[in-house]
N, C-alpha and C positions, 0 to 999 in steps of 0.2 A: 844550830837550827837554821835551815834554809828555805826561804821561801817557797823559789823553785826547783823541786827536790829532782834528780835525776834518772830516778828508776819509772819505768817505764810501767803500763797498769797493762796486764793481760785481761785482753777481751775473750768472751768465747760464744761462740754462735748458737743462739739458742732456738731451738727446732722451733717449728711454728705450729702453734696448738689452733686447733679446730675449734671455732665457733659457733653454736649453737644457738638460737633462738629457743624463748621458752615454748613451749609446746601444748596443747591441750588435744587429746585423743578424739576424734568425733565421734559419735555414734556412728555405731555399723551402718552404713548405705549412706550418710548425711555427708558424706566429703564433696560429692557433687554441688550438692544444694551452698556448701560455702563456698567451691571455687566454679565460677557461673561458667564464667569463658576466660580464654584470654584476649590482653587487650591488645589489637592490632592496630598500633598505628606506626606511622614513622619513627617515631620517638622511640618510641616500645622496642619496636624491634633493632633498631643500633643500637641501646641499652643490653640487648642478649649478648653482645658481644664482647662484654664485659661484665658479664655475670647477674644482670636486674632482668627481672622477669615479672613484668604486670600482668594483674589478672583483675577481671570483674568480681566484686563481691558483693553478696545484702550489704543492709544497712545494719542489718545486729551482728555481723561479725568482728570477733576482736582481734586480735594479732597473734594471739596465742592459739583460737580454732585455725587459721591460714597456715600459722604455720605446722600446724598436726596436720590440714586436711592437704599439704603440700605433701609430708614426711609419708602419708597414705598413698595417695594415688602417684605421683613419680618418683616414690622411693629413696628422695634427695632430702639432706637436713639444709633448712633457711639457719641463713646466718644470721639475718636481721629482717626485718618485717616493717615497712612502713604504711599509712594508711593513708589517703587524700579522700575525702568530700568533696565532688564537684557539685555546685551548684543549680540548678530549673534556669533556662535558658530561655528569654521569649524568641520565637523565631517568624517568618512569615510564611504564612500556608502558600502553597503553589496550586493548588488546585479550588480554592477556594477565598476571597479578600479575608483581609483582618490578621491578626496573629496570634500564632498558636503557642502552646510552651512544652518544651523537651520537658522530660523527666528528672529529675536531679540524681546522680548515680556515684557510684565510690567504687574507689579502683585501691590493690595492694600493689606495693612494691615488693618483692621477694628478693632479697639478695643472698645469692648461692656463696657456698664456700671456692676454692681454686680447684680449678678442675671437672666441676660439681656442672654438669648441663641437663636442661630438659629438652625432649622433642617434642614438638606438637605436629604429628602425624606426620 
């Protein structure tokens, strides 16, 4: 009996299976109303370069409408769905003293499978 035994372990490459997010189907015409816009900022967009794609969404959206109301309108399955709550902002008015407050808003992360791209127009 030897410790370090000298046969050798055959490895074998195992294909790469597709990922999927759970999904929930939206109701007919309701896929807009869950993905608002997408979100254009810096960030966002060198993110598409690597397969993450933000978008605006309500506040009663789950991860599972996003990713149905994704697989509806650009035809692509999310691999994985993340959500963020940003926060109401005070900011200061320009056109008039005092300060005003942004809106508080939630954005998804959508992460596509390899290969897998959206166009926005």
């Amino acid at each position: 009996m030897a410790i370090f035994g000298t046969t050798t372990k055959k490895t074998e490459k195992k294909a790469k299976r597709l990922v999927h997010a759970r999904q929930a189907k939206p109701k007919e015409g309701k896929e807009h109303e869950i993905i608002r816009a997408p979100w254009l900022s810096e960030k966002a967009l060198i993110d598409t370069s690597r397969g993450i794609y933000t978008f605006e969404i309500p506040r009663t959206a789950t991860k599972a409408d996003v990713a149905g109301a994704i697989k509806a309108i650009y035809k692509v399955d999310a691999r994985q769905v993340r959500i963020v709550n940003l926060p109401a902002k005070r900011k200061p008015m320009r056109a008039r003293r005092g300060m005003g407050k942004r809106s508080r808003r939630r954005k998804a992360y959508v992460y596509l499978n390899a290969g897998d791209t959206i166009q926005f127009a």
